[in-house]
N, C-alpha and C positions, 0 to 999 in steps of 0.2 A: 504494500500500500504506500504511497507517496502522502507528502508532507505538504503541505501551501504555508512557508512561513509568513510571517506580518512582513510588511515591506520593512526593509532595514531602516534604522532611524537617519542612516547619512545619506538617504536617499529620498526624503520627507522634504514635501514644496515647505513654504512658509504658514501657506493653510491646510494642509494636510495635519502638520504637528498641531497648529492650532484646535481644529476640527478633535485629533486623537487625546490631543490633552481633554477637552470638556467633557470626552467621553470616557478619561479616567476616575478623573476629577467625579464625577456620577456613579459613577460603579464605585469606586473606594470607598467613599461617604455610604452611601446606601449599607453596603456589604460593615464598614465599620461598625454602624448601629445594630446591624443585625448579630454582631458578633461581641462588642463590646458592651451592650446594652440587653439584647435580648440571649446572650448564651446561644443562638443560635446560627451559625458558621452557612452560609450554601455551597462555599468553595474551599477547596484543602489551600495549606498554606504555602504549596509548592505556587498555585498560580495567584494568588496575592500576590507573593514576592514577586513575581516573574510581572505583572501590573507595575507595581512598585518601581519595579526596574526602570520598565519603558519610558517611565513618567519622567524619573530621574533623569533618562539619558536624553530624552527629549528639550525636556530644561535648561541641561546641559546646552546643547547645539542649539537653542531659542531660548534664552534667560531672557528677552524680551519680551514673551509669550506667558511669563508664569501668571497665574491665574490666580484672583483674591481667595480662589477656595482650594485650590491645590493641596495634594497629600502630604506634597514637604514642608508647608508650611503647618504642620498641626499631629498632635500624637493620638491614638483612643478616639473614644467619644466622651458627648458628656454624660456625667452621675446619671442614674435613674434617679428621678423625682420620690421615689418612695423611701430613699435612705435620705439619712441628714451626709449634707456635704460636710468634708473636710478639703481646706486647704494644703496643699504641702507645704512644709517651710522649702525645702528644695526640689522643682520639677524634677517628676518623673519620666525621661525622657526615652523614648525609642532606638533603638538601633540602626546603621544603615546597616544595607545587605550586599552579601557578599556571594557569588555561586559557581566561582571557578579558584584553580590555584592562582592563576595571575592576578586576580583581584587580590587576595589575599598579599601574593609579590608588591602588587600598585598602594596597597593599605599599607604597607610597613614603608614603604620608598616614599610617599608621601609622609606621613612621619616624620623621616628622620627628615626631609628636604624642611619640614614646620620648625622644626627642631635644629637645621643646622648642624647636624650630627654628621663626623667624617665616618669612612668606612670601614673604619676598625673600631669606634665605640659600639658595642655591645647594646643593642636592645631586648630587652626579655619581657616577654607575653605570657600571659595565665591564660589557660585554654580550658575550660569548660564546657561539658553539654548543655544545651539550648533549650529545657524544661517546656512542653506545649502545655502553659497551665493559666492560672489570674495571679498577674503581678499585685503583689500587698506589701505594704510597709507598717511595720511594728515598731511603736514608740514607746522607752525603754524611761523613766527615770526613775534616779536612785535603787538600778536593778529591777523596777518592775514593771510591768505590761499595764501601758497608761491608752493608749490607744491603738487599732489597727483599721486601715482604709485600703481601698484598692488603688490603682492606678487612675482608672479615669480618663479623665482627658488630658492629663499628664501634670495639670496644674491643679487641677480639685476630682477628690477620688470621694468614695462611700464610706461612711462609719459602719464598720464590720466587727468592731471589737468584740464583743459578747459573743459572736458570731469563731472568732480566731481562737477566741479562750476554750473554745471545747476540741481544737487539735493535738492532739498528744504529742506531735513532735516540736509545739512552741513551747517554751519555757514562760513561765508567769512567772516567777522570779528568779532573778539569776545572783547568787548569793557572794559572790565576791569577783574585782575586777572591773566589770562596766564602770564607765565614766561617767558621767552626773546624769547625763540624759547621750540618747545613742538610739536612733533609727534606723532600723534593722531592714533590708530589702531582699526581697525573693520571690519565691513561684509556688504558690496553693497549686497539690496536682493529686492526681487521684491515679493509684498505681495499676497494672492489665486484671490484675487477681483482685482486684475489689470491688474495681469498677464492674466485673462480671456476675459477684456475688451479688453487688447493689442490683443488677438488673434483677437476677434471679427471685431476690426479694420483692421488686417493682412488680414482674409479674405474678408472683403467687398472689398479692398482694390487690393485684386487678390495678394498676398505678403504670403512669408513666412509664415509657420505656426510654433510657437514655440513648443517645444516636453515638457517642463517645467519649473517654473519660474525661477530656478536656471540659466538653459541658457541660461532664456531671459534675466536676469540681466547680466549675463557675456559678452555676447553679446554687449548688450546695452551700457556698459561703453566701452568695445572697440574697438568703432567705432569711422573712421580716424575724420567725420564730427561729431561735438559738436552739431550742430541743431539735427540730428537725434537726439543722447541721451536727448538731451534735453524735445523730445516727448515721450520718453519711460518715464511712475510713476516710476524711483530708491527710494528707500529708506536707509537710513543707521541707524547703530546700533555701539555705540564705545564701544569695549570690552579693550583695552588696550593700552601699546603706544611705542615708540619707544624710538628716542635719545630726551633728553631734558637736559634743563640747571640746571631746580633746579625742582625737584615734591615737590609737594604741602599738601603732606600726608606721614604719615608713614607706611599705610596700603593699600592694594589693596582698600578695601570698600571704604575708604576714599576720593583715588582717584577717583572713579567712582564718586561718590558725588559731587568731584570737575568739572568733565567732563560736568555733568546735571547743575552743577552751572554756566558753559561756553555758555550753549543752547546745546551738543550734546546728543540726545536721547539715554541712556543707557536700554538695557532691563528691563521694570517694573517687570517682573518674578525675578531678581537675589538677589538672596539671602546668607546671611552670615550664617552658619551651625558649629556647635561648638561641633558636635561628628559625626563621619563617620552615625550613624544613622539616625541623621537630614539629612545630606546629602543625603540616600540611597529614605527616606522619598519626599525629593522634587523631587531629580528620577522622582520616583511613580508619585508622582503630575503630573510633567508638562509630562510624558507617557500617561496620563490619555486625560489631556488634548490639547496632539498636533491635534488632528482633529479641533480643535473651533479655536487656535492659530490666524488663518487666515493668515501664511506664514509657512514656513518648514522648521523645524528642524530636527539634526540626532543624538541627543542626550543630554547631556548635560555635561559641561566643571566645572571641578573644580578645584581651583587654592588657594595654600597657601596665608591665606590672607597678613601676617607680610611680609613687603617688605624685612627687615635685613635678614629674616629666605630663600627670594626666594633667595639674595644673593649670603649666603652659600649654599645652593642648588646649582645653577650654573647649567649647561648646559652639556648635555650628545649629542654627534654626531648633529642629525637632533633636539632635543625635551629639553626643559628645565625640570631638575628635579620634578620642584614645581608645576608642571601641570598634569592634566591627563584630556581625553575626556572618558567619559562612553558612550558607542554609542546605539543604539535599535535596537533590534533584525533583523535579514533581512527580507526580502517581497522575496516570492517565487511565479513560476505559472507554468504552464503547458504549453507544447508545442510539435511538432513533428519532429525527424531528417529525412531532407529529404536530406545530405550525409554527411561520414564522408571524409575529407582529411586531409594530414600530411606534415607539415613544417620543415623545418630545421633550428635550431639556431646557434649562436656562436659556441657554443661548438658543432656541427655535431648532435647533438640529434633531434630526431625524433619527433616533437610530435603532436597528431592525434586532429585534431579538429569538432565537429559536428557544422556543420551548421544546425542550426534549423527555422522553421517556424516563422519569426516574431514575438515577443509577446512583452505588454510593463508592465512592471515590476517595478512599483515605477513609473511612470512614464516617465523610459526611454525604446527604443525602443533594445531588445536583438535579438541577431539574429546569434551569436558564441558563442560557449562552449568548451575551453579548456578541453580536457580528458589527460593531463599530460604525460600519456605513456601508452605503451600498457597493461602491466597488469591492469592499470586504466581500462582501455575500456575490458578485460576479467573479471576482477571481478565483474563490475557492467553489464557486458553481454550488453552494448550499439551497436544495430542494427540501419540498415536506416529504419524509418517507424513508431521507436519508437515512444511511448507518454512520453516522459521524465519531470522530475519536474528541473527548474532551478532556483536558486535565484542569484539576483544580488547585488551591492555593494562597488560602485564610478567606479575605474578610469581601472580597469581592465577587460580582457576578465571570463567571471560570472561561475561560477560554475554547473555542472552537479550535482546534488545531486543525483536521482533516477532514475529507470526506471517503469514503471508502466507495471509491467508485466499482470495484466491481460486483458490490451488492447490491448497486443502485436498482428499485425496483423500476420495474417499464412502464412506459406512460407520464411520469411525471414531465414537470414545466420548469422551466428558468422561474426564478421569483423575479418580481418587477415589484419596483419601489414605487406606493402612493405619488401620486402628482401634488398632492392635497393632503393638508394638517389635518390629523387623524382626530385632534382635539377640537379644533375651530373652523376646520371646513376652509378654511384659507389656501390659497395656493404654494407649492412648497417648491422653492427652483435650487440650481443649483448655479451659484452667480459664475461669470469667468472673472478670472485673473488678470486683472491686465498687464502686470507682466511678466508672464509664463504665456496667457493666451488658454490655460486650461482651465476644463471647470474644477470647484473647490470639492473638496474631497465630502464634505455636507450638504448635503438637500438643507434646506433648511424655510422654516414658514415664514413668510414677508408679513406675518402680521404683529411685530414687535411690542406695536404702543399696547393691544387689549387680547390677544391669545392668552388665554388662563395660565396655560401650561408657563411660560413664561415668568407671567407678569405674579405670579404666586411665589414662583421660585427667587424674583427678585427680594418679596416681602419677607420671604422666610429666611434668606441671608443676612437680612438688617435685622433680622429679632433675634440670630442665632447667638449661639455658646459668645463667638470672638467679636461679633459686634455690637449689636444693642443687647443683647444677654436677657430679654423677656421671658422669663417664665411663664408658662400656660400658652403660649401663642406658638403651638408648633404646626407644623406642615397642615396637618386634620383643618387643625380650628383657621388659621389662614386660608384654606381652601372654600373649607363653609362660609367664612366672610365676605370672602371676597367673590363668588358664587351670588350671593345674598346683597350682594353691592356694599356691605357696611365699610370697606377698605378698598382704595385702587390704588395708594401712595402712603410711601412709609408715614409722613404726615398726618394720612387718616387713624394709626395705628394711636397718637396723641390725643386725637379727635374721637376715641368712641365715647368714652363717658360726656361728655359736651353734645353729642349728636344724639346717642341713643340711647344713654344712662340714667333719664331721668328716672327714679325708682331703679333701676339698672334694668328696666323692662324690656327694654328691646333683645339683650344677652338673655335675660332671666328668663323668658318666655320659649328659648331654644330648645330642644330636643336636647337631654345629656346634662342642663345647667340648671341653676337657682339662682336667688341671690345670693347668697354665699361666696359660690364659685363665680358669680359676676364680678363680684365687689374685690374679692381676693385679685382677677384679670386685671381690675383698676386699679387696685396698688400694685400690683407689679410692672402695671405701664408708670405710674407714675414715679415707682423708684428710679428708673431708668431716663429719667427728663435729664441728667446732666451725665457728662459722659465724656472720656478723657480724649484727648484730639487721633490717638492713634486709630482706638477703635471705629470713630465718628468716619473717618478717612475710609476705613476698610468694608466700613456700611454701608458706602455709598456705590458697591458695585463697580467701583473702576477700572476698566479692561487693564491688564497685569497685576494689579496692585495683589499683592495678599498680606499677609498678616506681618512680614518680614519688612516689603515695600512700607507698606501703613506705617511701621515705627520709625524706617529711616526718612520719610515726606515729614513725621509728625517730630521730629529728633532733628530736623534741618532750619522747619519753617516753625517751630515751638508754637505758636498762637494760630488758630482759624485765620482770622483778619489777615496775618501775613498770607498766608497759605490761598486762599482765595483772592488777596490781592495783587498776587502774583501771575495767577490762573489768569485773571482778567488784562493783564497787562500785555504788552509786544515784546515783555523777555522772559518772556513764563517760560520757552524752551532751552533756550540760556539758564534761568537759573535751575531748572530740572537737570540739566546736561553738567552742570558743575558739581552735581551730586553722587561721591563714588557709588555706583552700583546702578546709577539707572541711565542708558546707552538713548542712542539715539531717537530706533522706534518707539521705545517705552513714554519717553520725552516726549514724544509727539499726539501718540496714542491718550496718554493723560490730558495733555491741553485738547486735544478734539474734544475728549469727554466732555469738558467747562466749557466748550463753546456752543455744545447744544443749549439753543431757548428750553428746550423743556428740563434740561439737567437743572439750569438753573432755578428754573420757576422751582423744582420740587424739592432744592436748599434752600430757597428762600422760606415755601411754606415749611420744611421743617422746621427752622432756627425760629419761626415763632412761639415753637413748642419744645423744645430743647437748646440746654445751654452745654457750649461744648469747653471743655477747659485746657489750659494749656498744657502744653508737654513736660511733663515733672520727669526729669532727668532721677534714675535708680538712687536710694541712700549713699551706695556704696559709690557712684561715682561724682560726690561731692567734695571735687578738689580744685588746682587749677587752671585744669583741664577743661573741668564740666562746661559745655556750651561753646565751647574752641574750635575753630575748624584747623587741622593741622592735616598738612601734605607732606609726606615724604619720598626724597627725589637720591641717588644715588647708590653706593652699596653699601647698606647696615652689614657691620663687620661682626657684630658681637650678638645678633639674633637674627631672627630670619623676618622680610617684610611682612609674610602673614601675621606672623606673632606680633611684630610690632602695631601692626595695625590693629588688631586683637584687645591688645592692652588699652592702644588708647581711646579705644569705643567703651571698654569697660570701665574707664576713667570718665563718660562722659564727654571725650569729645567727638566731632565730628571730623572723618577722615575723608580729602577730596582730593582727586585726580588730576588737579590743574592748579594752576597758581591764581587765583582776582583778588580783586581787591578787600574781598570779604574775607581771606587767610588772616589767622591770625599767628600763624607760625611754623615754619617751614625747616623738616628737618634734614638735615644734606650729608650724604657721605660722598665717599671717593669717586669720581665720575658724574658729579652733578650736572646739568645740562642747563637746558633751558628754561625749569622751571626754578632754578638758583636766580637766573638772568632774571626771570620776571618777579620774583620775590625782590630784587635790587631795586626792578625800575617802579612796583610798586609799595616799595618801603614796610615790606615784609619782616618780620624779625626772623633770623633765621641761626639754628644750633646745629650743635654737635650732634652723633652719635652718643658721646661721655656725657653729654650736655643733656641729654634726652632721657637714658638712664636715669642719672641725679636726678631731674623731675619727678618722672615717674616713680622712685623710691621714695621720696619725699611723703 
């Protein structure tokens, strides 16, 4: 049987990647809630990652393209509403991924180049199994078990504690050694012999049957009653930790030592590897042996061991530099399309999905296959009837890999793509390029301003977790409203209690509500009337911006007023373009946005109803740095330019590309060029390398 891979990513127009990002971006999000939120997985974790990947490498090759909702901009989902939130003191943050030896080679070579490391300094990695379980953190003072939460959406996770306290492999007190307070990280997992007993029990029991252990662990910790979990065998494994007052090591291994020295079980497999080949080495090993393991792994995790070096390493978006996850191949199976249909996203695109025959894949149960867009579904010639091969791989809708054409039954048809919005009856084109001269790789519906399908998804961006953060207003209930006319602009979301609040009657009177639940929807719009400029930014739907963009727009222009005043002026691209990280299109892409009448009309009616506030630069980078624009131009001797630039973001200033006259300090090593010359001719203050250090120690 033959293969139809995806078109290579180096071979993607500019709207192709455009078009396959929105259709990541949709698939990950969905697949995330279903997995972080409801325990319920539709894809194995081989084609997540393999999602994951493309997204990443597309990015890559189009970082003008990135998208305010993008995967890399965000970890998890958010809490279920049914547990009390916990904050973390330090995000919990994702892994990137990793799925060949070379990447593993590129992970460590990147490293030492951050790092400046010649090639005879010695780097050493802890190499660990990859637990398929729910990440939780345990907080620890004066030795004892004060709280437990899950991950979450990597900044606020579930209060699970009462819930943690009935697993026999946590310690609730640990009687000497911990330090005053000590946040304890790892992976709730449910082992192959327990999870098979639980079922056993499930069904004598006439109850749920669980689909795999991962979701009967997830499950299991949260539930609202503590008795329940307390029946389920949890097990845990501490792989890392959170805030604490003093570590006990000056190495990752160390710690780990310290952890087993506490009573918490650290995986017996992890091991310290002192060249990428031991490393690749243990791979191999524990590939070998995940079938005997006796729980489920999805690859294995390797992490700088010198904690000084994870330091400087620091932290990129969602993933910390000093880490990397190598993951294992996908699991693939067969199955048959019995139809295709087509959905509409955010962006009005098109795209066809086969519903296939049940099949379980890894253990979970598939039964949709995104086919991206229509040339997807022409190139690989996917009919209804087909015997397709699909793999899957975590938290997203699984991939069509093939069609097995010589089962193909006789008599079927090529599938043809609707002309017309499946939602609004609109016509659905596919524009050309003008210039390439081809059409774009999305169909997509021309009816922007009032297609539901759209104009809903706009509304539920601006209420979500990272921008207006509304409680009670998810997908459902924006959909009913906006249905019902009570919403068509983020605007009107200010505007229900004023329009149809009085008595909260017009909510109160809905199918599903009361006043109660009216009144509770009121305060929680009204909690949200002020709101800090990065997120306000990120609310607004701006073609590339996401959550990354939004901080550096709101960390450059500190106040709305500038930021908007800038939009409206003749060097809005000029000053976008002076800003390290955002290129040419991105520049431009942004000002088109503010130059629509209607963009504007629907920030003016917000700002009637919400006050947005400036940009409050972190505690920790209150120095004299905070609020600086600093450029650095020649060769940093004594660290490498990532790191430097690393530092002084974390210090609160801001690092640009160029020299204006808006630099406040320019640092120069050996081979400085012309941005020395322009610091001169605009009376730039300008240091050392030594000189830069000093500061920064300071």
């Amino acid at each position: 049987m033959s293969k139809s891979p995806e078109k290579p990513v180096e071979l993607l127009t500019g709207d192709e990647a455009k078009a396959e990002l929105a259709r990541l971006a949709h698939d990950i999000a969905e697949n995330d809630r279903l997995y972080y939120q409801e325990d319920a997985p539709h894809i194995s974790d081989a084609e997540y990652d393999a999602l994951r990947r493309r997204n990443d490498d597309i990015e890559k090759r189009f970082p003008e393209l990135i998208r305010h909702d993008s995967p890399s901009q965000r970890v998890g989902a958010k809490p279920a509403e049914r547990f009390e939130k916990v904050r973390h003191a330090r995000p919990m943050l994702s892994l990137d991924n990793a799925f060949t030896s070379e990447d593993i080679v590129d992970f460590v070579a990147r490293v030492r180049r951050f790092l400046g490391m010649t090639a005879d300094e010695q780097l050493v990695l802890v190499a660990e199994p990859k637990i398929d379980g729910l990440s939780s953190s345990l907080r620890y003072e004066h030795g004892r078990l004060v709280l437990a939460a899950t991950r979450g959406d990597g900044a606020e996770g579930e209060n699970v504690t009462a819930n943690v306290r009935t697993i026999a492999d946590v310690p609730k007190i640990v009687r000497s050694g911990m330090p005053e307070f000590f946040e304890v990280r790892g992976e709730v997992y449910m082992s192959h012999a327990d999870f098979a007993e639980l079922n056993r029990r499930q069904e004598r029991a006439s109850e749920k049957i669980f689909a795999n252990p991962r979701n009967s662990a997830a499950g299991s910790l949260r539930q609202l009653d503590p008795g329940i979990t307390a029946k389920r065998p949890l097990r845990f494994f501490a792989y890392h930790w959170g805030e604490v007052s003093k570590l006990p090591a000056a190495t990752h291994w160390e710690v780990l030592q310290a952890l087993k020295s506490w009573g918490f079980p650290v995986n017996p497999l992890t091991r310290r590897c002192r060249t990428v080949d031991e490393a690749l080495e243990f791979y191999e090993s524990v590939q070998h042996r995940r079938a005997d393991l006796g729980y489920d792994i999805d690859g294995v995790v390797y992490k700088v061991d010198r904690l000084d070096l994870q330091n400087r390493l620091g932290f990129v978006s969602r993933s910390p530099r000093w880490a990397i996850a190598h993951k294992f191949p996908a699991e693939q199976a067969e199955s048959s399309v019995e139809r295709i249909a087509v959905y509409v996203g955010r962006t009005g695109a098109l795209t066809p999905v086969a519903h296939i025959k049940p099949v379980t894949v890894g253990g979970v149960v598939v039964q949709n296959v995104s086919m991206h867009n229509e040339d997807e579904v022409a190139r690989k010639d996917v009919r209804v009837g087909d015997t397709v091969i699909v793999q899957r791989a975590g938290d997203v809708i699984p991939q069509l890999v093939s069609v097995v054409l010589e089962r193909r039954p006789k008599g079927t048809h090529r599938y043809k793509m609707p002309d017309r919005c499946p939602i609004c009856g609109s016509h659905a084109t596919r524009e050309i390029n003008p210039k390439t001269g081809e059409p774009e790789a999305a169909r997509r519906c021309v009816n922007t301003l009032s297609c539901p399908a759209q104009a809903v998804e706009r509304l539920r961006h601006f209420a979500s977790r990272d921008a207006f953060d509304i409680e009670g207003l998810g997908e459902k209930t924006l959909a009913e409203f906006f249905e019902d006319g009570l919403l068509r602009e983020p605007a009107d979301i200010f505007r229900l209690e004023e329009r149809y609040g009085h008595g909260a009657k017009a909510i109160m009177e809905r199918d599903g509500w009361g006043e109660q639940s009216a009144r509770k929807l009121f305060r929680a719009i009204d909690s949200r009337r002020k709101i800090s400029l990065d997120r306000f930014i990120l609310a607004l739907s701006i073609p590339h911006v996401g959550e990354t963009t939004a901080r550096l727009l709101a960390r450059n222009f500190h106040s709305l007023k500038a930021f908007l005043s800038s939009m409206e002026s003749g060097h809005a691209v000029e000053d976008l373009d002076d800003i390290e990280g955002i290129g040419d299109v991105m520049a431009a892409a942004i000002k088109s946005f503010f130059d629509e009448q209607h963009t504007r009309e629907a920030i003016t009616h917000l700002l009637e109803s919400v006050e947005v506030g400036d940009f409050a630069a972190p505690a920790h980078a209150n120095s004299a740095l905070a609020g600086k624009t600093v450029v650095f131009t020649g060769t940093l001797e004594r660290m490498t330019r990532n790191e430097a630039k690393a530092r002084a973001e974390a210090m609160g200033a801001k690092v640009a590309g160029s020299v204006s006259k808006k630099t406040d300090l320019v640092v120069a090593g050996p081979g400085a060029g012309s941005k020395l010359k322009n610091a001169e001719a605009f009376g730039v203050k300008v240091i050392s390398e030594d000189d830069w250090l000093s500061l920064i120690d300071t």
